[in-house]
Backbone as numpy.savetxt, mean C-alpha at the origin, in Angstrom:
# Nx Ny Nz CAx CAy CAz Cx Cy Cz
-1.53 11.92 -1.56 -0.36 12.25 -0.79 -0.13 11.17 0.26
1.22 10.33 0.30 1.56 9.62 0.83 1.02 10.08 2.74
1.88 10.91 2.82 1.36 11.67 4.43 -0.24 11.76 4.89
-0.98 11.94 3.96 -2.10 12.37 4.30 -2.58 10.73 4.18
-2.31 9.34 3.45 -3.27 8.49 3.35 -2.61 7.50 4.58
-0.74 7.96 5.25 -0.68 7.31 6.40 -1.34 7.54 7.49
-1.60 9.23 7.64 -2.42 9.84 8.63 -3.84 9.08 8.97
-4.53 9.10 7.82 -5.58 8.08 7.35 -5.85 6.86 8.19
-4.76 6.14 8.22 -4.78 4.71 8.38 -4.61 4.58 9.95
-3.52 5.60 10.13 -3.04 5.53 12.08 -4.74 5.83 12.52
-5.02 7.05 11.79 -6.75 7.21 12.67 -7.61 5.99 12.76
-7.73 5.78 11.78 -8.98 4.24 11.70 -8.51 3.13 12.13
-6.76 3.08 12.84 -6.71 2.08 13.61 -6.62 1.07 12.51
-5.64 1.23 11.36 -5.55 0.38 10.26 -4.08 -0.36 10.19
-3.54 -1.33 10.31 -2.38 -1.50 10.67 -1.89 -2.04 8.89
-0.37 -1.21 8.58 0.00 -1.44 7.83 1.47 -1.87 7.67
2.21 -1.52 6.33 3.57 -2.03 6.53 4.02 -0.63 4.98
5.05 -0.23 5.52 5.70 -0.08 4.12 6.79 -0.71 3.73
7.04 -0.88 2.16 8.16 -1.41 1.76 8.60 -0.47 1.10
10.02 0.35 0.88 10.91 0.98 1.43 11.36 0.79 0.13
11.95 1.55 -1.47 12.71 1.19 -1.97 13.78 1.40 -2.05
15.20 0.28 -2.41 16.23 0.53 -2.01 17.55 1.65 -1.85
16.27 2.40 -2.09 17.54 4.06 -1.97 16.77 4.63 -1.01
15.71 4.00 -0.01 15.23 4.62 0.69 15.59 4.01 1.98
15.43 5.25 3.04 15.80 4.58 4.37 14.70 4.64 5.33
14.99 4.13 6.62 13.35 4.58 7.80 13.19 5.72 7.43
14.39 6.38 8.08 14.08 7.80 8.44 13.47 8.68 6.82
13.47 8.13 6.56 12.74 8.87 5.57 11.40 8.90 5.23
10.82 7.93 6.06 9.04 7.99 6.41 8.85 8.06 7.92
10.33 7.85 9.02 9.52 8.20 10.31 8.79 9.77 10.74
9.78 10.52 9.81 8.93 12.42 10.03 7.48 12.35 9.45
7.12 11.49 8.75 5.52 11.58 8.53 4.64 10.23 9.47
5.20 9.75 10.05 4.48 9.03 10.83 4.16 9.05 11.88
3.17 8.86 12.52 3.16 9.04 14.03 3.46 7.28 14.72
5.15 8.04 15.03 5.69 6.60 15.85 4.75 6.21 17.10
3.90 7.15 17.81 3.55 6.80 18.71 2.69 5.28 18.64
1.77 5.77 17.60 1.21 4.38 17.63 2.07 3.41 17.02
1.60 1.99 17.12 2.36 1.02 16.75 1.75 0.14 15.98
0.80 0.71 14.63 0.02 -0.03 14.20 1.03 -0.30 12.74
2.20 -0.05 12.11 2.79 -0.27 11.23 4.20 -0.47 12.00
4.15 -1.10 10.50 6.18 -1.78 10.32 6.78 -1.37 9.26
7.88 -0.95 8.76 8.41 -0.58 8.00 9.78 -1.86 7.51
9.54 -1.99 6.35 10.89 -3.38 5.97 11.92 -2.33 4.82
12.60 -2.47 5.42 14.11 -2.30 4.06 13.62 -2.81 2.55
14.76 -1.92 1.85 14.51 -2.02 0.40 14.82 -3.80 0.15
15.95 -4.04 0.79 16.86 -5.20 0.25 15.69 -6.51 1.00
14.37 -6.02 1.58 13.40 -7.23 1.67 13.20 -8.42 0.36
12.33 -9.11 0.88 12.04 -9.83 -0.67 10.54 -9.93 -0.58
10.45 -8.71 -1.80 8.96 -8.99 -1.90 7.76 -9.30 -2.18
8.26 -10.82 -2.66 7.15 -11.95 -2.80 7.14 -12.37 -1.43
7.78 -12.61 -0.12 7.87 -13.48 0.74 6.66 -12.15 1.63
6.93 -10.40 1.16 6.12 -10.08 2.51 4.86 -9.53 1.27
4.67 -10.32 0.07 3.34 -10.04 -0.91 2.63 -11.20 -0.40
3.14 -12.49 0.13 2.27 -13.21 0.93 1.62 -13.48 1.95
2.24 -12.49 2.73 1.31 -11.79 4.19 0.71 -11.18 3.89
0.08 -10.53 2.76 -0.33 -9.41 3.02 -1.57 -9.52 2.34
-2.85 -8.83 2.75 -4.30 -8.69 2.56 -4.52 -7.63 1.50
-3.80 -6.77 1.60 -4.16 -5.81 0.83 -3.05 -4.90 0.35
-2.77 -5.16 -1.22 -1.25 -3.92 -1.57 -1.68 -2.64 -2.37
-1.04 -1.52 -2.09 -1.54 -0.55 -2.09 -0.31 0.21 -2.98
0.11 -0.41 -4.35 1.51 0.54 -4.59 1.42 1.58 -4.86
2.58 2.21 -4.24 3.04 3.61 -4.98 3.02 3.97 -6.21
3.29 3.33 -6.90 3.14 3.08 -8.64 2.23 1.59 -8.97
0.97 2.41 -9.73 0.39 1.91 -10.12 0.27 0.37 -11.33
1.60 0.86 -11.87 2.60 0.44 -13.23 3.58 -0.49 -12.85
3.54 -0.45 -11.62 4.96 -1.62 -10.97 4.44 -2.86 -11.02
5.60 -3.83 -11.43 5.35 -5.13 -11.32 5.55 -5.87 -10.02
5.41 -5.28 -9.11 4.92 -5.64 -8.03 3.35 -5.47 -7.89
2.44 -5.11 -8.51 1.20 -4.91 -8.82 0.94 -6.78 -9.29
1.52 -7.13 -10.07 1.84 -8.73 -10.73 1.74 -9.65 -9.54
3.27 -9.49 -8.86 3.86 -10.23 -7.92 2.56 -9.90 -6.53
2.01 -9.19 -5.94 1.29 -9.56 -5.21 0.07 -10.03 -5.10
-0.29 -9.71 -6.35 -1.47 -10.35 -6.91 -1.22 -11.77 -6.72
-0.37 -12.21 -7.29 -0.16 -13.75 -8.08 0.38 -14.76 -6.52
0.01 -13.52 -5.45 0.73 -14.12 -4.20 -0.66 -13.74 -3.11
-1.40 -13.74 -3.82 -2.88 -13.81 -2.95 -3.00 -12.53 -2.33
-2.79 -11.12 -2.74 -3.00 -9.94 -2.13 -3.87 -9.34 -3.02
-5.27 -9.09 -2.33 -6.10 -8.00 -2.77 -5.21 -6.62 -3.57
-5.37 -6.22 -4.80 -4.50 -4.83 -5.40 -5.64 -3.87 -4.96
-5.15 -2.66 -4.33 -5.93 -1.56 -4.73 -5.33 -0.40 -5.13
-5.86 0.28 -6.00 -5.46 1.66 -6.48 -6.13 2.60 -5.93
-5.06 3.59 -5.52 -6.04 5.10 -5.02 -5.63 5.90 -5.84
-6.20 6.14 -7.11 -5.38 7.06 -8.56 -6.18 8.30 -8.36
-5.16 9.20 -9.09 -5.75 10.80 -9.08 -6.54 11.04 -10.82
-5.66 9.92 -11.37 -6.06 9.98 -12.56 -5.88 8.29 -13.20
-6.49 7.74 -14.13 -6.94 6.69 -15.29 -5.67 6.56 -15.76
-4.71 8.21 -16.24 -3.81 8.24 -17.17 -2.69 6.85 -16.23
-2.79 6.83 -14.83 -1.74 6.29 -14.65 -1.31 4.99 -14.91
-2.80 4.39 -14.94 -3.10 2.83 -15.36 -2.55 2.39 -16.38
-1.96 1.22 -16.54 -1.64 0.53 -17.88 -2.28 -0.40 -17.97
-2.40 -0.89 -19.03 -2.75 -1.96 -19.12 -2.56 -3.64 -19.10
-1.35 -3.54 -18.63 -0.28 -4.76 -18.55 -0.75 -4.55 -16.64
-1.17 -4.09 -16.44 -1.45 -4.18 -14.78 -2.68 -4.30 -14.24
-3.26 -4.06 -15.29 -5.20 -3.71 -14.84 -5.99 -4.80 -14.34
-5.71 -5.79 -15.37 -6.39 -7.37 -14.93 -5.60 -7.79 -13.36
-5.07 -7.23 -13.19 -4.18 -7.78 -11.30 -5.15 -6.54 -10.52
-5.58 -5.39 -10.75 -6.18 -4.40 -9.75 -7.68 -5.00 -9.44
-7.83 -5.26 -8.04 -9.32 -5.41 -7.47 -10.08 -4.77 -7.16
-9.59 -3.30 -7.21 -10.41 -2.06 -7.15 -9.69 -0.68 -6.78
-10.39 0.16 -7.33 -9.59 1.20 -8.02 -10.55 2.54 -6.91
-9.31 3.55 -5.97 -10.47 4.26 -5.65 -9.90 5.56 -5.51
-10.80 6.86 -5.75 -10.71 8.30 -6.17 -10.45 8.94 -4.47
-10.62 8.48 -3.51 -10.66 9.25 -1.95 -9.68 8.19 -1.02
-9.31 8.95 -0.23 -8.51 7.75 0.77 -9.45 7.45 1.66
-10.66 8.28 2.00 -11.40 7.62 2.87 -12.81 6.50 2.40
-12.73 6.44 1.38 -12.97 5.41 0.50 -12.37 4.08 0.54
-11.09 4.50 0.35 -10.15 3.31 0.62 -9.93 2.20 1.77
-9.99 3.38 2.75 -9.72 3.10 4.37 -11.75 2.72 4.78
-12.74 2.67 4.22 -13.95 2.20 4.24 -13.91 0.66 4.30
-13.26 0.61 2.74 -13.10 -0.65 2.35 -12.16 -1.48 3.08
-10.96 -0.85 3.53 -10.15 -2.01 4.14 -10.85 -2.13 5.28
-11.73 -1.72 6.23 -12.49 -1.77 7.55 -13.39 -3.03 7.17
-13.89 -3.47 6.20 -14.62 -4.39 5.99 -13.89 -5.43 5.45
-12.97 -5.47 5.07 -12.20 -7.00 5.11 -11.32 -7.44 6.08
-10.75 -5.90 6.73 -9.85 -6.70 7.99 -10.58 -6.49 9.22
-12.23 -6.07 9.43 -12.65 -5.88 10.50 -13.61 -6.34 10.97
């Protein structure tokens, strides 16, 4: 659950970004976020996102299957998957994933040791 793995991240003091797809707006992730802190940024759909797959340390897609899984790979971003299930994986994406994980606090373990 999207809510529960942002919750996640504001606690451990994990600073992130979402990218927004283009039928989506802020307000449509500020009710699950806690604006207070200021450890994320949020970019518009109409971003370009090879330019913010090269900032970035670690991508975390929503869809496992997206070729943005490709594009940030091929742009120096650690992939990780937090799957509920195997079924979601393809295989046209697998060789780009750097690690694949079943818990968000698993997840949020691992990013503490590369960005900390």
């Amino acid at each position: 659950n999207l809510k529960t793995l942002i919750e996640e991240l504001q606690i451990n003091n994990i600073s992130f970004a979402i990218k927004l797809h283009p039928a989506q707006t802020k307000n449509d992730f500020l009710s699950i976020i806690n604006s207070k802190n200021k450890n994320f940024e949020i970019f518009t759909g109409n971003e370009d996102f090879v330019e913010l797959a090269k900032r970035t340390k670690i991508y975390l897609p929503c869809n496992p299957t997206s070729t943005t899984v490709i594009e940030a790979s091929e742009n120096g971003a650690l992939v990780y998957i937090l799957q509920k299930s195997k079924e979601l994986i393809t295989s046209s994406t697998n060789k780009y994933v750097d690690k694949y994980f079943n818990k968000i606090d698993q997840f949020c373990d691992a990013i503490k040791l590369i960005i900390f």
